[in-house]
N, C-alpha and C positions, 0 to 999 in steps of 0.2 A: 570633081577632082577625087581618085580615090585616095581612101587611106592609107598611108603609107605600115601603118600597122595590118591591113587588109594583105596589101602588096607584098609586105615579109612572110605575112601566113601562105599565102599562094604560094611564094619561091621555098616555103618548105615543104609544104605540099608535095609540090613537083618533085623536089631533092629527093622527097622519101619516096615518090614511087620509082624512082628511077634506080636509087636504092634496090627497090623489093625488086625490080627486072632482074637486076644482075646478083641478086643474092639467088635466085628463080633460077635463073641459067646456070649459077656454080651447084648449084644443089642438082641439077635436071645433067650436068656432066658428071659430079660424083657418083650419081648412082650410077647412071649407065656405065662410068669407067668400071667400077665394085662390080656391079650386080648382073650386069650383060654383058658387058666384055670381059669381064672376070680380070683385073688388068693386075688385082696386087696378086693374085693365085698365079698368073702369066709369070709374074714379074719370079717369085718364090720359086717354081719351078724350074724355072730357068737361071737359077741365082743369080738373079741382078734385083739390083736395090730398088725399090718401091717410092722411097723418101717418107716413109710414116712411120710414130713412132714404134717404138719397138711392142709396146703393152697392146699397141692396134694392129702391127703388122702380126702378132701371132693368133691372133682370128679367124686370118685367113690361113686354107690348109696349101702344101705344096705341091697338092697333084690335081688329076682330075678322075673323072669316072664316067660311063657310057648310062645314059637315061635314055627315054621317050624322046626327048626332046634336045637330045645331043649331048655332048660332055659337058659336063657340069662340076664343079668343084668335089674333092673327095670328101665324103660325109655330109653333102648337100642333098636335100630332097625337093621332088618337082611335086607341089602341092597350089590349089585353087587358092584363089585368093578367099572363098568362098567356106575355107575348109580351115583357114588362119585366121578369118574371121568369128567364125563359131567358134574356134577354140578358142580364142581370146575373149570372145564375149562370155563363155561359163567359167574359165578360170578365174575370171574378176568377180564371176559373181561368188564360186567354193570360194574365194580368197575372205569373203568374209562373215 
């Protein structure tokens, strides 16, 4: 006979991974809404409301610009992930 102690741990178990699924898939559509479909730069351009606050909606800028790799927000650059990673990695290290 299992534990009913056993049996609670399980069902929360479960709860938190089912949890981390759908936190996984809000986070895996914000970005893409943000970062690949560009949707609050869409939204600003077009004056129509975003629904974010106002201290986050002005992040994003109101137009676009012509890159390698298509239009792109205005004042955004198309950089490696390779090239954001080095720089982050020597900044942390001048930082101290």
């Amino acid at each position: 006979m299992p534990s009913p102690t056993l049996g609670a741990l399980d069902n929360k178990i479960e709860l938190n991974r089912k949890m981390n699924q759908t936190l996984e898939a809000m986070a895996r559509a914000i970005f893409k809404s943000w970062f690949v479909d560009f949707d609050p730069v869409r939204a600003k351009a077009e004056d129509r409301d975003f629904d974010l606050p106002p201290d986050l909606a002005a992040l994003f800028p109101d137009s676009f610009e012509d890159s390698e790799l298509g239009e792109i927000p205005k004042g955004w650059r198309v950089r490696s992930f390779a090239d954001i990673a080095h720089r982050a990695f020597y900044k942390r290290l001048y930082d101290y």
